[in-house]
C-alpha positions in Angstrom: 0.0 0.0 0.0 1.7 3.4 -1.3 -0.3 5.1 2.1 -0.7 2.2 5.0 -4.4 1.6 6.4 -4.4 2.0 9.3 -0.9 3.6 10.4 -1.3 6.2 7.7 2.4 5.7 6.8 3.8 6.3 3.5 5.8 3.9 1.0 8.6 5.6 0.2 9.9 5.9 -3.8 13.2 4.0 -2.5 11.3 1.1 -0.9 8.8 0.6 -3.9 12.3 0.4 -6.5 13.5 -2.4 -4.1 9.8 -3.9 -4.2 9.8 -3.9 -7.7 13.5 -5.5 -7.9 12.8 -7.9 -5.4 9.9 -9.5 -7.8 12.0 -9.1 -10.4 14.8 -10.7 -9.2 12.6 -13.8 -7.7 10.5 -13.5 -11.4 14.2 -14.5 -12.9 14.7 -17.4 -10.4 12.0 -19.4 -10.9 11.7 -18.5 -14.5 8.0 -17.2 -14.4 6.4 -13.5 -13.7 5.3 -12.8 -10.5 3.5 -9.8 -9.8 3.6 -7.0 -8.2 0.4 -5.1 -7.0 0.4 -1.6 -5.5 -2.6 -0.6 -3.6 -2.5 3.4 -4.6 -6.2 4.0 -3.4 -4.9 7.2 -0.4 -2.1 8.0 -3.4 -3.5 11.2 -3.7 -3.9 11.8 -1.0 -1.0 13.4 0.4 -1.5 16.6 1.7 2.0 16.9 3.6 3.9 19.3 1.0 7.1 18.3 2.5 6.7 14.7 1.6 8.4 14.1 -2.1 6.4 13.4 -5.5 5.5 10.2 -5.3 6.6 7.5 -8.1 4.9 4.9 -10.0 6.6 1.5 -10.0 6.3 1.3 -13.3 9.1 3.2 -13.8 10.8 0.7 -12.4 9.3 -2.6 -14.2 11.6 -3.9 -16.6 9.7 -7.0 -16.5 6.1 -6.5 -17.0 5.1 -7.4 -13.4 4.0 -4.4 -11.9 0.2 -2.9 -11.1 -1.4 -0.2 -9.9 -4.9 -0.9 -8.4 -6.6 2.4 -7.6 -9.9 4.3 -7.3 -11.5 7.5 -7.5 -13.7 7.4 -4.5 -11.2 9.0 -2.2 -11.0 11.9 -4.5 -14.0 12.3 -6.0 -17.1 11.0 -4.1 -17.4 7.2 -2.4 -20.8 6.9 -4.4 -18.8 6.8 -7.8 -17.3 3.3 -6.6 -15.1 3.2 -9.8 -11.8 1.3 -9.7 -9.0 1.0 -11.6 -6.1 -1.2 -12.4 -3.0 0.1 -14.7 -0.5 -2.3 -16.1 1.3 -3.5 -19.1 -0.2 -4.9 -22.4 -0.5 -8.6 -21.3 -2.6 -11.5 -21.0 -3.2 -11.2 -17.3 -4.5 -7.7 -18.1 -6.5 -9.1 -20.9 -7.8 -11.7 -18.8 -9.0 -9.0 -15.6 -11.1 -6.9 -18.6 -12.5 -9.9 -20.1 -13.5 -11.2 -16.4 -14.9 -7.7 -15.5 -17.4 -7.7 -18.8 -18.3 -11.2 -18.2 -19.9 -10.8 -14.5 -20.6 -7.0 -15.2 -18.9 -6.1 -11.7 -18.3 -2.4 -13.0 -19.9 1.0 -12.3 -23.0 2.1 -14.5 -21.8 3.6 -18.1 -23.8 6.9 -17.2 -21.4 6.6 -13.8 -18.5 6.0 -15.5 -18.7 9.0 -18.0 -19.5 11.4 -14.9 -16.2 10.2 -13.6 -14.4 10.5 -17.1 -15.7 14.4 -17.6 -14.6 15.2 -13.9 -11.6 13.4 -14.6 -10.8 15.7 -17.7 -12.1 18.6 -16.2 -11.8 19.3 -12.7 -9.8 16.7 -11.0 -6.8 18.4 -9.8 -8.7 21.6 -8.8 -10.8 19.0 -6.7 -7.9 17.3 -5.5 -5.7 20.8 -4.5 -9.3 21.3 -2.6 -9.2 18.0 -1.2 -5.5 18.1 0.5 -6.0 21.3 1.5 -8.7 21.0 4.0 -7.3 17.8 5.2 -3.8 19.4 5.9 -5.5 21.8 7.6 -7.4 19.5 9.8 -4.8 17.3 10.5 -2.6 20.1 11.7 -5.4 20.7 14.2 -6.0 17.4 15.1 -2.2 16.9 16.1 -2.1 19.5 17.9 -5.1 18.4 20.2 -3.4 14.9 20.3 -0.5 16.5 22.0 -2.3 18.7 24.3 -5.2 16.3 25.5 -3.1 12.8 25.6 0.4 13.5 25.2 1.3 12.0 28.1 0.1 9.1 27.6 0.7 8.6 23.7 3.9 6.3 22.8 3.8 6.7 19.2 1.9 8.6 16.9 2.0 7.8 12.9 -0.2 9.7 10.1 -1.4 13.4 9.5 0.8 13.6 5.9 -1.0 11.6 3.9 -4.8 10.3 3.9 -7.1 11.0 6.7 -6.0 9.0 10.0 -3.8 8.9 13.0 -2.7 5.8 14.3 -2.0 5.8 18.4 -0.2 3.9 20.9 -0.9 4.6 24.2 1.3 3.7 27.3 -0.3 1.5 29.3 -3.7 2.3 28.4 -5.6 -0.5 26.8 -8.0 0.5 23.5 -9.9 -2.9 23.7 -13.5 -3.4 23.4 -13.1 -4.3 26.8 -11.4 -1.5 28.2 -12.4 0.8 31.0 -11.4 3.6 28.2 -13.4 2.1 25.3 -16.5 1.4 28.1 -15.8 5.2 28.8 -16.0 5.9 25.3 -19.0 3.9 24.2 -20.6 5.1 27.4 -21.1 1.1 28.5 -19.3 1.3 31.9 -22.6 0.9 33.9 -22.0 4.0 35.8 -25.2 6.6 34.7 -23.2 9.4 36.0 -21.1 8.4 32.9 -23.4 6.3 30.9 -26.2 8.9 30.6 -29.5 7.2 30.4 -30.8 4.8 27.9 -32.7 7.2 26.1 -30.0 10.1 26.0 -26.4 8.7 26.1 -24.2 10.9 26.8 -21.7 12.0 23.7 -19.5 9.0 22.4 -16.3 8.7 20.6 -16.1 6.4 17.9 -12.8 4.5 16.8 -11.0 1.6 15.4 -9.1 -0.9 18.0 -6.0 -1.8 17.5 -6.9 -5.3 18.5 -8.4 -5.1 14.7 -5.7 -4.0 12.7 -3.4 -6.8 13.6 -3.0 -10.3 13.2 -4.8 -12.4 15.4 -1.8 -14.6 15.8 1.1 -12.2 15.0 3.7 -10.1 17.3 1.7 -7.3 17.5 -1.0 -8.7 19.1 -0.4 -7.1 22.7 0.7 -3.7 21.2 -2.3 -3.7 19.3 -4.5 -3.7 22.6 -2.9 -0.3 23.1 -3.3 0.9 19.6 -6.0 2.7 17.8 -6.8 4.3 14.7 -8.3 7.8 14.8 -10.2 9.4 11.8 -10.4 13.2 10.9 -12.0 13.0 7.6 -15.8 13.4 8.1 -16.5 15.2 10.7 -15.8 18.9 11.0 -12.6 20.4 13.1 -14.6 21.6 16.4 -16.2 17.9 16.7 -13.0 15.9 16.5 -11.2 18.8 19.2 -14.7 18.0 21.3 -13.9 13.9 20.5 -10.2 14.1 21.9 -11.2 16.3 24.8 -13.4 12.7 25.6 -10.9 10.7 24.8 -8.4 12.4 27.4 -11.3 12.2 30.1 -11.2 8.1 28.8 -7.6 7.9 29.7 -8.1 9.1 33.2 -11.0 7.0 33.9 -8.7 3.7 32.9 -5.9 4.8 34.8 -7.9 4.6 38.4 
């Protein structure tokens, strides 16, 4: 993945030339292509201007290996749900077109010439528009991360590129069976904290940790402290309100 889901962090141009030689290399081995596929869906995405122009790796394909598997709903609108997949001339290509048509898993043609003329038309404007307003939130959002939980925050990876920040907290478990998710999800039992049934008090949505690992890898106990935090729907005050929660979350776990 050219920008990581969940961590946010971004393939480098270095690392996807050594990708692309390492399939090469093992291509010439055992005397067969093996491909390559690069998931460029966050590609553009980045809205840190300090991070370089990113490269295709078929710059780097001597071989006829490489893809590119991308979409316009992150740019665009999610209700497009048009997809994409670039590559050489070959009969793997071939084959993905031909098995497209055949179970008519595509977009509408009235959908995909929408996409075609914004494509032509406005898509960079759209996309300048895009990255700006999430640079812009993400600047805010870190800064809140350091004020409200700081303390307690390990590691902290995103904010350049997509729309999430990926946390891991010191000692402070994210779990769905945490005293700071319970705190969160307003489930701890306590009404003072819960609110009542039929007017919860307000609740902070995220991703686990536990989720976004292997069930039976090495991270599986750093994942119990990890969690992946979203900026992109809702508006600026509303995530500064959601970490202001969060921080009251962490104090509640730690008595």
């Amino acid at each position: 993945m050219t920008i990581n889901n969940p961590t946010s962090i971004i393939l480098s141009n270095e690392r996807r030339a050594e990708l692309v030689q390492i399939a090469t290399d093992l291509s010439i081995i055992v005397g067969r292509k093996i491909p390559l596929f690069f998931d460029k869906a966050y590609e553009n995405l980045v809205h840190d201007p300090t991070v370089p122009p990113l490269q295709s790796g078929l710059l780097h394909d001597d071989q006829g290996i490489v893809y590119e598997i991308g979409t316009l709903s992150k740019i665009l609108a999610p209700a497009l749900r048009i997809g994409y997949m670039m590559g050489n001339d070959c009969s793997f290509l071939n084959a993905m077109i031909q098995k497209t048509s055949d179970v008519g898993f595509s977009a509408p043609l009235i959908t995909q010439e929408i996409a075609s003329y914004l494509l032509d038309h406005h898509v960079q404007r759209q996309i300048d528009t895009v990255n700006e307003g999430y640079r812009q939130k993400a600047g805010a959002v870190k800064v809140w991360i350091d004020e409200q939980l700081g303390d307690v925050i390990s590691a902290c990876s995103g904010g350049k590129a997509g729309f999430y920040f990926y946390l891991t907290f010191d000692g402070i478990q994210t779990t769905e069976d945490s005293a700071f998710f319970k705190y969160l999800s307003r489930t701890t039992g306590d009404l003072a904290i819960d609110g009542p049934d039929t007017d919860k008090n307000p609740r902070v949505i995220y991703l686990p940790g536990e989720f976004c690992v292997h069930p039976q890898g090495d991270l599986v106990e750093i994942g119990k402290r990890q969690l992946r935090l979203s900026y992109g729907f809702e508006e600026v005050e509303r995530i500064r309100e959601a970490i202001e929660l969060m921080s009251e979350a962490v104090n509640y776990a730690k008595r």
